[in-house]
mmCIF file as Biopython writes it, N, C-alpha, C and O atoms, coordinates in Angstrom:
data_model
#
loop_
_atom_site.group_PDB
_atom_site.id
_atom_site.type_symbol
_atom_site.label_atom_id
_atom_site.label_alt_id
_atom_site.label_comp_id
_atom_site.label_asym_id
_atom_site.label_entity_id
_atom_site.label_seq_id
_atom_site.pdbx_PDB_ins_code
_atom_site.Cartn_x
_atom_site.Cartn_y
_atom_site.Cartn_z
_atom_site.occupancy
_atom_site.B_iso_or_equiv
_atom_site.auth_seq_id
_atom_site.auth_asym_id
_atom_site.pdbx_PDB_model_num
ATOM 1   N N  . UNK A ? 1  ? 0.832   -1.204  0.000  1.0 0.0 1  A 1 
ATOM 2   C CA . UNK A ? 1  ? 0.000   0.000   0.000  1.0 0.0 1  A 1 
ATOM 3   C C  . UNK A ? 1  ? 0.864   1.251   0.000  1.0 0.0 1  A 1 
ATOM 4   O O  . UNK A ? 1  ? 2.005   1.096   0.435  1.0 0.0 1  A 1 
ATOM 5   N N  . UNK A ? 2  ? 0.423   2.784   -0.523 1.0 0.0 2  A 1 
ATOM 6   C CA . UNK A ? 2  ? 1.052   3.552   -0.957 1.0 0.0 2  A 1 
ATOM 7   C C  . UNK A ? 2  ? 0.910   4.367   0.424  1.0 0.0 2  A 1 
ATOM 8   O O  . UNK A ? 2  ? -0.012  4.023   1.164  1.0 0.0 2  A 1 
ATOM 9   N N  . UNK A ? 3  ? 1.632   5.270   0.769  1.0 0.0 3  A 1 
ATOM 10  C CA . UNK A ? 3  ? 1.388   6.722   1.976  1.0 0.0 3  A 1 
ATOM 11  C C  . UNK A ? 3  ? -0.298  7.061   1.588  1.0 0.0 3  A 1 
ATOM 12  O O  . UNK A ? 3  ? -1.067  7.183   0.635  1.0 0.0 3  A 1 
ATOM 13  N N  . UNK A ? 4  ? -0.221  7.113   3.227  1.0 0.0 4  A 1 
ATOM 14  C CA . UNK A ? 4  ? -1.823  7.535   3.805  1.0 0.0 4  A 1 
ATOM 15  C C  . UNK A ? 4  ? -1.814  8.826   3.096  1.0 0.0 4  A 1 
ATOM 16  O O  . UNK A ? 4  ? -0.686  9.296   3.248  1.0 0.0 4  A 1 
ATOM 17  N N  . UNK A ? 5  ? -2.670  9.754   2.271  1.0 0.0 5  A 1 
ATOM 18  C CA . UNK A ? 5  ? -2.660  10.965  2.078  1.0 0.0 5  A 1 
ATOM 19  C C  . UNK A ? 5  ? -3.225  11.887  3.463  1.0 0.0 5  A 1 
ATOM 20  O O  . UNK A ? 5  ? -4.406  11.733  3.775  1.0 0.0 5  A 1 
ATOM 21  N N  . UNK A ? 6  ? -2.628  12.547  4.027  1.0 0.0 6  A 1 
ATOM 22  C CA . UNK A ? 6  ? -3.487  12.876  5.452  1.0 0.0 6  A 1 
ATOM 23  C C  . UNK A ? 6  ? -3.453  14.462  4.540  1.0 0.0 6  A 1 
ATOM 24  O O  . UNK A ? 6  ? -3.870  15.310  5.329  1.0 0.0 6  A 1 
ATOM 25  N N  . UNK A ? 7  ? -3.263  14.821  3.800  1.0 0.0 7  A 1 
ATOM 26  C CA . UNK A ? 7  ? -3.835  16.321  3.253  1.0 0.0 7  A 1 
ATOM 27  C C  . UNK A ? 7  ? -5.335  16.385  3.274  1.0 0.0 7  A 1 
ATOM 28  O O  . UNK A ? 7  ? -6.233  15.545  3.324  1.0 0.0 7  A 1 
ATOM 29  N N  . UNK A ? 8  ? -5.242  18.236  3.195  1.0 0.0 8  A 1 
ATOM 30  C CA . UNK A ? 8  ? -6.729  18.767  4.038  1.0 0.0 8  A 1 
ATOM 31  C C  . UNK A ? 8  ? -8.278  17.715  2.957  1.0 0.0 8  A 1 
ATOM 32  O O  . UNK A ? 8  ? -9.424  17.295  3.116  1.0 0.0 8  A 1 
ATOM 33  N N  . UNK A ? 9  ? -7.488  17.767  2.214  1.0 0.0 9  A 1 
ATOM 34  C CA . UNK A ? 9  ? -8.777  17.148  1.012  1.0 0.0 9  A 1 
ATOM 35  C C  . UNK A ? 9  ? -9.033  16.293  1.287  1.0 0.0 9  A 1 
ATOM 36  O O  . UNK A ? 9  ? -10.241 16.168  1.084  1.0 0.0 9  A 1 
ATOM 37  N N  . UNK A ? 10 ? -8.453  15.109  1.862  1.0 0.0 10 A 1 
ATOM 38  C CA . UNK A ? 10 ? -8.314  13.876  2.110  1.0 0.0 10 A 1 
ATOM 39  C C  . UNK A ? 10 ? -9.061  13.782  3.033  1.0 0.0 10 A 1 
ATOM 40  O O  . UNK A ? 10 ? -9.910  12.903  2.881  1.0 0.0 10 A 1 
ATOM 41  N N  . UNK A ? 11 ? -9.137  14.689  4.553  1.0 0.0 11 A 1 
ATOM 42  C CA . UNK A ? 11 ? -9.527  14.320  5.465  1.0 0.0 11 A 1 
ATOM 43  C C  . UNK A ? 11 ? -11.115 14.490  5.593  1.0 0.0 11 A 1 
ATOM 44  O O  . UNK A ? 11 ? -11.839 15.360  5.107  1.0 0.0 11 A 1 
ATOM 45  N N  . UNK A ? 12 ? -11.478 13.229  6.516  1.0 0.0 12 A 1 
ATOM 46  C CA . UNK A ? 12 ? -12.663 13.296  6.721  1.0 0.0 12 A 1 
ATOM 47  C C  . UNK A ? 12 ? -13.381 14.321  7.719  1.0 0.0 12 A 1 
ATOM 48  O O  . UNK A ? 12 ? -12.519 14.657  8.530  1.0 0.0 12 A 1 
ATOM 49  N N  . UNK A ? 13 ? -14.411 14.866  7.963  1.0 0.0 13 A 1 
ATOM 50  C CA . UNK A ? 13 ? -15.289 15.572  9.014  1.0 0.0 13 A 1 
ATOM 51  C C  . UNK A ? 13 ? -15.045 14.934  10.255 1.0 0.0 13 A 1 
ATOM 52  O O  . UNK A ? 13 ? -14.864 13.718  10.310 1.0 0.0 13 A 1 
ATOM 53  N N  . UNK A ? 14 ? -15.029 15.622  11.198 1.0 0.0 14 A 1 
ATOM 54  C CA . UNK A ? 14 ? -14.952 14.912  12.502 1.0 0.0 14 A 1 
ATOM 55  C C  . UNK A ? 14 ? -16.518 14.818  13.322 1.0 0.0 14 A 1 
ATOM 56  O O  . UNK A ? 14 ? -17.379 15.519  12.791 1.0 0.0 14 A 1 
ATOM 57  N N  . UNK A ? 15 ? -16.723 14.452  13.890 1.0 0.0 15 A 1 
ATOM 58  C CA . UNK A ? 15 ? -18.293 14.056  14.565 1.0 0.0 15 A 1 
ATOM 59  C C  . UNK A ? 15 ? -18.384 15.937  15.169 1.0 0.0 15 A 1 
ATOM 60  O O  . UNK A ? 15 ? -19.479 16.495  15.095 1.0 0.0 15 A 1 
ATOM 61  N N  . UNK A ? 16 ? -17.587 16.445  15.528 1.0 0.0 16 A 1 
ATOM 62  C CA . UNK A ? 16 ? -17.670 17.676  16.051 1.0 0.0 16 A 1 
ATOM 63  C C  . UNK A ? 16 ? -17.900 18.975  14.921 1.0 0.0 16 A 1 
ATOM 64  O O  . UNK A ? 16 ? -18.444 20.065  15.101 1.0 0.0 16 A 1 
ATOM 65  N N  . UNK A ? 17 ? -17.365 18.493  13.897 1.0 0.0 17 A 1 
ATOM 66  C CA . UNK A ? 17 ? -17.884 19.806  12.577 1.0 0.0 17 A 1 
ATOM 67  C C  . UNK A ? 17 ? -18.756 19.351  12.443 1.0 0.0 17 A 1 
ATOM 68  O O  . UNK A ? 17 ? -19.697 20.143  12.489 1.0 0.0 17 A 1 
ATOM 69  N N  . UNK A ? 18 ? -19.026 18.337  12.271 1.0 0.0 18 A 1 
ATOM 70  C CA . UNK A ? 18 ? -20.354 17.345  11.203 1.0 0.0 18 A 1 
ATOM 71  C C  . UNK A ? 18 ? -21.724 18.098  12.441 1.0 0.0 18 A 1 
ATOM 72  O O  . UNK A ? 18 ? -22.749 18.617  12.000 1.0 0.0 18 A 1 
ATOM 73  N N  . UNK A ? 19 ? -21.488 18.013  13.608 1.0 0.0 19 A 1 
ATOM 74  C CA . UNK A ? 19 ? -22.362 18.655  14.511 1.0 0.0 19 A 1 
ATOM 75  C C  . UNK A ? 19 ? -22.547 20.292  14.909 1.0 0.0 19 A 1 
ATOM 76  O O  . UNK A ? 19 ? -23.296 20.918  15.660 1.0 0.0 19 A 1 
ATOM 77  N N  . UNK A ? 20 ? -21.076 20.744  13.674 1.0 0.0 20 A 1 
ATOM 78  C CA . UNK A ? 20 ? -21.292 22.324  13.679 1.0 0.0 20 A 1 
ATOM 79  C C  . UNK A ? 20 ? -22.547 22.179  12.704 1.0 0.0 20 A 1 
ATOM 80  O O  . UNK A ? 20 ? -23.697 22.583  12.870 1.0 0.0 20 A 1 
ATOM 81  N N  . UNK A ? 21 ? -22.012 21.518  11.692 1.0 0.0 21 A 1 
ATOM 82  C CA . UNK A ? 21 ? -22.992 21.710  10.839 1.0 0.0 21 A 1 
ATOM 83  C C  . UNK A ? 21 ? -24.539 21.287  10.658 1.0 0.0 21 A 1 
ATOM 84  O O  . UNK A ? 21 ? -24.923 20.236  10.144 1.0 0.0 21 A 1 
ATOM 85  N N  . UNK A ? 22 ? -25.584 22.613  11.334 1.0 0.0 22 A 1 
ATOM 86  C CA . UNK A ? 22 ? -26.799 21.674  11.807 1.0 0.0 22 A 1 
ATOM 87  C C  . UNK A ? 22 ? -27.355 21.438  10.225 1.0 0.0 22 A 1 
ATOM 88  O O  . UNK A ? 22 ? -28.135 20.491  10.125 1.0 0.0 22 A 1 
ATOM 89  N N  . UNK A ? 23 ? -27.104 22.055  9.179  1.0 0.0 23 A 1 
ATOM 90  C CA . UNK A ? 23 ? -27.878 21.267  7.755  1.0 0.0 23 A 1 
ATOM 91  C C  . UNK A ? 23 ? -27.677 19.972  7.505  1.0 0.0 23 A 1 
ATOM 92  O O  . UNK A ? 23 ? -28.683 19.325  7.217  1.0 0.0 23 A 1 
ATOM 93  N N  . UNK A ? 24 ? -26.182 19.163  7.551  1.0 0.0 24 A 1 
ATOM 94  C CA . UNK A ? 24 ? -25.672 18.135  7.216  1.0 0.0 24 A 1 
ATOM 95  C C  . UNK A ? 24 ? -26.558 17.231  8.490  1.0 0.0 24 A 1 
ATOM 96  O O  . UNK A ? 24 ? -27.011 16.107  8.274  1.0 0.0 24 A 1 
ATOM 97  N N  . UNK A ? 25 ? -26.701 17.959  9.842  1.0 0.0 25 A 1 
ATOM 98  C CA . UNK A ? 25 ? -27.157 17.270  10.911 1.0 0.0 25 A 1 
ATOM 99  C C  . UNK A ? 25 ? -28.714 17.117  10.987 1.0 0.0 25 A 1 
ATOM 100 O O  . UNK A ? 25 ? -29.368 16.310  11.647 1.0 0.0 25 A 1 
ATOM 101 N N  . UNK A ? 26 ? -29.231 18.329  9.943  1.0 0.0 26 A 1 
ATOM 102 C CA . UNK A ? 26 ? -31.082 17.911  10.028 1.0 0.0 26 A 1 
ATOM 103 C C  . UNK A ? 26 ? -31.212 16.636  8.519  1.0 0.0 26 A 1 
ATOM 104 O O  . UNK A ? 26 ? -31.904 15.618  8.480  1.0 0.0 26 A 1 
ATOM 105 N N  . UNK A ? 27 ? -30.203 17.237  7.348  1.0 0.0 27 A 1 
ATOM 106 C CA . UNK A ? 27 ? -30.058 15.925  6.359  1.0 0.0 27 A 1 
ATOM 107 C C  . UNK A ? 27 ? -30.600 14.781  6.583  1.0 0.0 27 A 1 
ATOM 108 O O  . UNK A ? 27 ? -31.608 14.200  6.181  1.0 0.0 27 A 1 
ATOM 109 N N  . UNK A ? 28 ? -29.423 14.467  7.576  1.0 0.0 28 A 1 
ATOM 110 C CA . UNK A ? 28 ? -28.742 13.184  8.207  1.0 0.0 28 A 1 
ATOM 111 C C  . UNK A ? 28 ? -29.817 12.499  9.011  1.0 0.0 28 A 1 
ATOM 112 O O  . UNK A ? 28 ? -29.743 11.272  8.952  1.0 0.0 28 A 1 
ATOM 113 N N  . UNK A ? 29 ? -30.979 13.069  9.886  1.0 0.0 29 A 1 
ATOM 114 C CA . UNK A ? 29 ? -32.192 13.304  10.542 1.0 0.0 29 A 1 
ATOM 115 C C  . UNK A ? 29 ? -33.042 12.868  9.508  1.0 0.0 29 A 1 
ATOM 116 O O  . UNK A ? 29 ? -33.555 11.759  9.652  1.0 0.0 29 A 1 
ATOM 117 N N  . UNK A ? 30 ? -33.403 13.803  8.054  1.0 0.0 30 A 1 
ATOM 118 C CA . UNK A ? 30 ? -34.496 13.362  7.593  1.0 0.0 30 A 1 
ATOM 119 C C  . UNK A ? 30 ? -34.342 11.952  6.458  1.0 0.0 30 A 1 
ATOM 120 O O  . UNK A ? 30 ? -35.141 11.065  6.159  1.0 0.0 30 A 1 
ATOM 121 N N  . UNK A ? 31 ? -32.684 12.293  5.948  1.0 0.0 31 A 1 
ATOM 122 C CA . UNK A ? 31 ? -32.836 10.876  4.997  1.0 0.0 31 A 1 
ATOM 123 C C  . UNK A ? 31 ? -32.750 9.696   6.089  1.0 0.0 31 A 1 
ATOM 124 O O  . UNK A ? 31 ? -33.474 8.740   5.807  1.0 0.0 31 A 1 
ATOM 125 N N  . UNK A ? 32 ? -32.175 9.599   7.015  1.0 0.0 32 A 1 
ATOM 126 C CA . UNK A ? 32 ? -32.710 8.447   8.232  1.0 0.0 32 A 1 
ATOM 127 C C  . UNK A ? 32 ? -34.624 8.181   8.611  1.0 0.0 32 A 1 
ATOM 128 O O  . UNK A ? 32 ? -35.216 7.170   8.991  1.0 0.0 32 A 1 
ATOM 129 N N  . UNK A ? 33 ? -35.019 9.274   8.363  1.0 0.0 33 A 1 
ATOM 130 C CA . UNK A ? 33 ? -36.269 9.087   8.608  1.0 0.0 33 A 1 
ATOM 131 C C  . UNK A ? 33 ? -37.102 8.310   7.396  1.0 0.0 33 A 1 
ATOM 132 O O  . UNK A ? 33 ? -37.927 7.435   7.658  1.0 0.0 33 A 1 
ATOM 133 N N  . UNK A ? 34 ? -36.832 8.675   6.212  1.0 0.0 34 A 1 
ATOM 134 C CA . UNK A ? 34 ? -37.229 8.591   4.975  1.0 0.0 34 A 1 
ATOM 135 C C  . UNK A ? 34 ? -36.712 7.351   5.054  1.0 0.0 34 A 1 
ATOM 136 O O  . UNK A ? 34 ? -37.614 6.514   5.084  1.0 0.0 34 A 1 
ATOM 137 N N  . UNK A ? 35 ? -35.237 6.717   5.119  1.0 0.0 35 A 1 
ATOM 138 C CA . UNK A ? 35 ? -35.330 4.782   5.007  1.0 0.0 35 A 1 
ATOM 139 C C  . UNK A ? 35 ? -35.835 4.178   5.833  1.0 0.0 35 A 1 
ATOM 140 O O  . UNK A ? 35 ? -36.171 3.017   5.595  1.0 0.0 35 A 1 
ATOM 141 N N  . UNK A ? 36 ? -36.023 4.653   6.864  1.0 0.0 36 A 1 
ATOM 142 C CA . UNK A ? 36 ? -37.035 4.102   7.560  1.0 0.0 36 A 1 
ATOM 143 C C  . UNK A ? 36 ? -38.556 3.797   7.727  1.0 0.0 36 A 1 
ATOM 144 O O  . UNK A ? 36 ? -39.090 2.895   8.373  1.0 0.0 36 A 1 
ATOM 145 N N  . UNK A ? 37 ? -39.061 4.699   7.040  1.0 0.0 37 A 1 
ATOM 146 C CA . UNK A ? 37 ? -40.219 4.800   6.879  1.0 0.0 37 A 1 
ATOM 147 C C  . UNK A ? 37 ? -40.921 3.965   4.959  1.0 0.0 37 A 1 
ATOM 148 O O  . UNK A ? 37 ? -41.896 3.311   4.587  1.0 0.0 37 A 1 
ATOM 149 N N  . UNK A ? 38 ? -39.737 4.528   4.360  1.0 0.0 38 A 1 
ATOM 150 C CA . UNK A ? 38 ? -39.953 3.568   2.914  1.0 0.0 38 A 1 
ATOM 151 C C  . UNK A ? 38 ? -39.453 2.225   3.302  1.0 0.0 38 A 1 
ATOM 152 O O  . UNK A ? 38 ? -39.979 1.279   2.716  1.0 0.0 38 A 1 
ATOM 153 N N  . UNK A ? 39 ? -38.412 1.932   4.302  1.0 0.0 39 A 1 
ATOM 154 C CA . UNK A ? 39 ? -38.114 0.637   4.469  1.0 0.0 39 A 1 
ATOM 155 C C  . UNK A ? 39 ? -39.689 -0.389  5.180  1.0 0.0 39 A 1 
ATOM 156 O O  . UNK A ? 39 ? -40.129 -1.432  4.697  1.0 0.0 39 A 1 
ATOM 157 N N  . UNK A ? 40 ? -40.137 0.235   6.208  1.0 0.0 40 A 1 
ATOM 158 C CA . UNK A ? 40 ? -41.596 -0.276  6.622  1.0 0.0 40 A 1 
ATOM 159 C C  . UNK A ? 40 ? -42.890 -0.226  5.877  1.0 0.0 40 A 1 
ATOM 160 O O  . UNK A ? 40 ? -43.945 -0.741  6.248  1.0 0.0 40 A 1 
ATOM 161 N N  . UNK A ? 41 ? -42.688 0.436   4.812  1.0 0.0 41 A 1 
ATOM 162 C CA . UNK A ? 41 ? -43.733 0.728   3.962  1.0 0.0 41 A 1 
ATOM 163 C C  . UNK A ? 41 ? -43.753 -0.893  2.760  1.0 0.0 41 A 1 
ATOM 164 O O  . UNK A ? 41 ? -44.701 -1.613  2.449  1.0 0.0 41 A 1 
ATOM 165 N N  . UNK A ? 42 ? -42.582 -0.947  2.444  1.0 0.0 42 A 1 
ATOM 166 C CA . UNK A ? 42 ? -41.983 -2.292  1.901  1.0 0.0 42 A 1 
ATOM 167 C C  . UNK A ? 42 ? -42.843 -3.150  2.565  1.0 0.0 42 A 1 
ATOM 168 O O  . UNK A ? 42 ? -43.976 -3.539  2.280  1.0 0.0 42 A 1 
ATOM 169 N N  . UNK A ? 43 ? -41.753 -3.489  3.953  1.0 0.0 43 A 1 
ATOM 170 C CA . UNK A ? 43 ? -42.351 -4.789  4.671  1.0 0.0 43 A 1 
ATOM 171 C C  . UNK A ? 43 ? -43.625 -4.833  4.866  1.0 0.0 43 A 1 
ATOM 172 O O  . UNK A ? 43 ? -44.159 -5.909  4.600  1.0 0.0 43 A 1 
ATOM 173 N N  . UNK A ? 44 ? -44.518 -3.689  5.388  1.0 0.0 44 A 1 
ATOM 174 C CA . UNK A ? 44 ? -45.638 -4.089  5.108  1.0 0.0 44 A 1 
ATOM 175 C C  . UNK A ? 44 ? -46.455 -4.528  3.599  1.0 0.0 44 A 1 
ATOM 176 O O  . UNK A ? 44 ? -47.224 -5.464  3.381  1.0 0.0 44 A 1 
ATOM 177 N N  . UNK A ? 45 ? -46.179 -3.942  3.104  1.0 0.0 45 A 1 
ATOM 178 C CA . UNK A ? 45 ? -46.627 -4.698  1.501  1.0 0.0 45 A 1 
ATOM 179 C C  . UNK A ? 45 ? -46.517 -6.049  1.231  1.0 0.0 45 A 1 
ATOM 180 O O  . UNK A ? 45 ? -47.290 -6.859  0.718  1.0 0.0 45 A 1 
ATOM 181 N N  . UNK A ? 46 ? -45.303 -6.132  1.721  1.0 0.0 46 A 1 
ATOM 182 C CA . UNK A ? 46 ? -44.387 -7.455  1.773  1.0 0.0 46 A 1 
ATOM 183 C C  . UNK A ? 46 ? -45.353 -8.638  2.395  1.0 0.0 46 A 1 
ATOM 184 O O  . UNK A ? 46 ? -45.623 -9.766  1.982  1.0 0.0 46 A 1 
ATOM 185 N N  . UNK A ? 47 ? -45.825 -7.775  3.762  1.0 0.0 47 A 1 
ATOM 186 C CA . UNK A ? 47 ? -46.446 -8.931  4.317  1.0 0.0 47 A 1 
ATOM 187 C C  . UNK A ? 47 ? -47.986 -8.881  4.140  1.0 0.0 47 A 1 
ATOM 188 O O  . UNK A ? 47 ? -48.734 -9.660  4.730  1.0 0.0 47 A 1 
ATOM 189 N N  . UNK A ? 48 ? -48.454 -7.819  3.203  1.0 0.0 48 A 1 
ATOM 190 C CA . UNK A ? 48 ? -49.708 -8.227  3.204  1.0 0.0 48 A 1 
ATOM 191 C C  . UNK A ? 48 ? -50.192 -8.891  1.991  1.0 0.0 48 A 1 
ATOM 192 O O  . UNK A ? 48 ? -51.268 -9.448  1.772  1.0 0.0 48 A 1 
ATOM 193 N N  . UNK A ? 49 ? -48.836 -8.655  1.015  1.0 0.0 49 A 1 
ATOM 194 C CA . UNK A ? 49 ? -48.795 -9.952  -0.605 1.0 0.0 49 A 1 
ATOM 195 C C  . UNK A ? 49 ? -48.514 -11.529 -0.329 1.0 0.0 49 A 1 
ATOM 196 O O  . UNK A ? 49 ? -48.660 -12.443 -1.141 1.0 0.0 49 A 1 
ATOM 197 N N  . UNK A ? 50 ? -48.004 -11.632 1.238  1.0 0.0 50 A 1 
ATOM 198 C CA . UNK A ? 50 ? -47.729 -13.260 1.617  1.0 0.0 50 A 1 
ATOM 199 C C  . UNK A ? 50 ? -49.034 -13.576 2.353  1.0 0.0 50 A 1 
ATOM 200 O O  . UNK A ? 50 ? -49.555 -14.675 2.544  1.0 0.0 50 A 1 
ATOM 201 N N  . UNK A ? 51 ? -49.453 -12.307 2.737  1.0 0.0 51 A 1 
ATOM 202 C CA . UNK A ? 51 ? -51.153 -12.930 3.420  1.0 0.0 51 A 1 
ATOM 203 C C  . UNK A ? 51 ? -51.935 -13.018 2.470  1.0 0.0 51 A 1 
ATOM 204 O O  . UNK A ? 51 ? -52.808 -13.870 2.634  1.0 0.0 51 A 1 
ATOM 205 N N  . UNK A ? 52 ? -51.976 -12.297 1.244  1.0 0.0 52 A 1 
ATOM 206 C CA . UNK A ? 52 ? -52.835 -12.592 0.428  1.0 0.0 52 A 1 
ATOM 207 C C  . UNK A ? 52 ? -52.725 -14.301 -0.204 1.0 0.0 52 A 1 
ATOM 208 O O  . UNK A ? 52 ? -53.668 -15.071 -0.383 1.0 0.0 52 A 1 
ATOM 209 N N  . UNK A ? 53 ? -51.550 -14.504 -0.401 1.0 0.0 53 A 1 
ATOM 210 C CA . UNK A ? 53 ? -51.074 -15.566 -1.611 1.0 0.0 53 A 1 
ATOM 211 C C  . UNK A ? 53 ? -51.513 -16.516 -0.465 1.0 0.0 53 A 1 
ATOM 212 O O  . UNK A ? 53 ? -52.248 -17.398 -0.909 1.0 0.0 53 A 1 
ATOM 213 N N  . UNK A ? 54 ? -51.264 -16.623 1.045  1.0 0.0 54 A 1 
ATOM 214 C CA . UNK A ? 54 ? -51.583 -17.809 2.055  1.0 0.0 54 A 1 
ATOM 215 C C  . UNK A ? 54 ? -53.525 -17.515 1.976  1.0 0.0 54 A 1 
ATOM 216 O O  . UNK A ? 54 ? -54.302 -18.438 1.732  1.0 0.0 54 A 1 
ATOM 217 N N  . UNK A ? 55 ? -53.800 -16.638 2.136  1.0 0.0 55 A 1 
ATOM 218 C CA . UNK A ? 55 ? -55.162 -16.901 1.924  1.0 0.0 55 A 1 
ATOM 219 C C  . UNK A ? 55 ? -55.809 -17.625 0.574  1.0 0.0 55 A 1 
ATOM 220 O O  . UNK A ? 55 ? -56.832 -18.285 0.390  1.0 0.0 55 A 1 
ATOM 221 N N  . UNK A ? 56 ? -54.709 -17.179 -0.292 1.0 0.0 56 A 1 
ATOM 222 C CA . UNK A ? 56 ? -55.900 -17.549 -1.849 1.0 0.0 56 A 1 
ATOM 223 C C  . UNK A ? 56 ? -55.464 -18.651 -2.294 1.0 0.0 56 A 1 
ATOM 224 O O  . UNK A ? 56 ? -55.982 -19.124 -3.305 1.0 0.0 56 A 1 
ATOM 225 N N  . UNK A ? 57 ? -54.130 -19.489 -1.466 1.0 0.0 57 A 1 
ATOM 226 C CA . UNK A ? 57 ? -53.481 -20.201 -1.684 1.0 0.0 57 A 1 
ATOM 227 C C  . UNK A ? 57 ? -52.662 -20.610 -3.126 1.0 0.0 57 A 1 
ATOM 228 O O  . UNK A ? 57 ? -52.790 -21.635 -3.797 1.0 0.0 57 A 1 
ATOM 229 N N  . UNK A ? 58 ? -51.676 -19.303 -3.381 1.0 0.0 58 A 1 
ATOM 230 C CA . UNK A ? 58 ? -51.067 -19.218 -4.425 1.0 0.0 58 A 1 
ATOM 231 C C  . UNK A ? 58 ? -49.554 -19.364 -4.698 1.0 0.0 58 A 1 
ATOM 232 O O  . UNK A ? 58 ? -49.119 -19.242 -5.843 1.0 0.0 58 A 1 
#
């Protein structure tokens, strides 16, 4: 493996800017909310196409 680049470009945000920054921090808030909520939106579908197919027996 080649040298770590530790230049400014390179480096990552630290939990302490990332928390200066309240936009990146409401972001971070709503796309968490949004997979969560399309993720349950799924499973329920999910499980009401396996209740259907066990009811109609398909």
């Amino acid at each position: 493996m080649g040298p770590v680049d530790t230049s400014h470009s390179a480096k990552l945000m630290s939990d302490k800017e990332i928390n200066n920054r309240s936009d990146l921090k409401n972001f971070s808030k709503v796309f968490f909310k949004e997979c969560l909520s399309s993720g349950k939106s799924e499973y329920e579908n999910h499980l009401s196409e396996k209740e259907h197919a066990l009811r109609y027996n398909y």
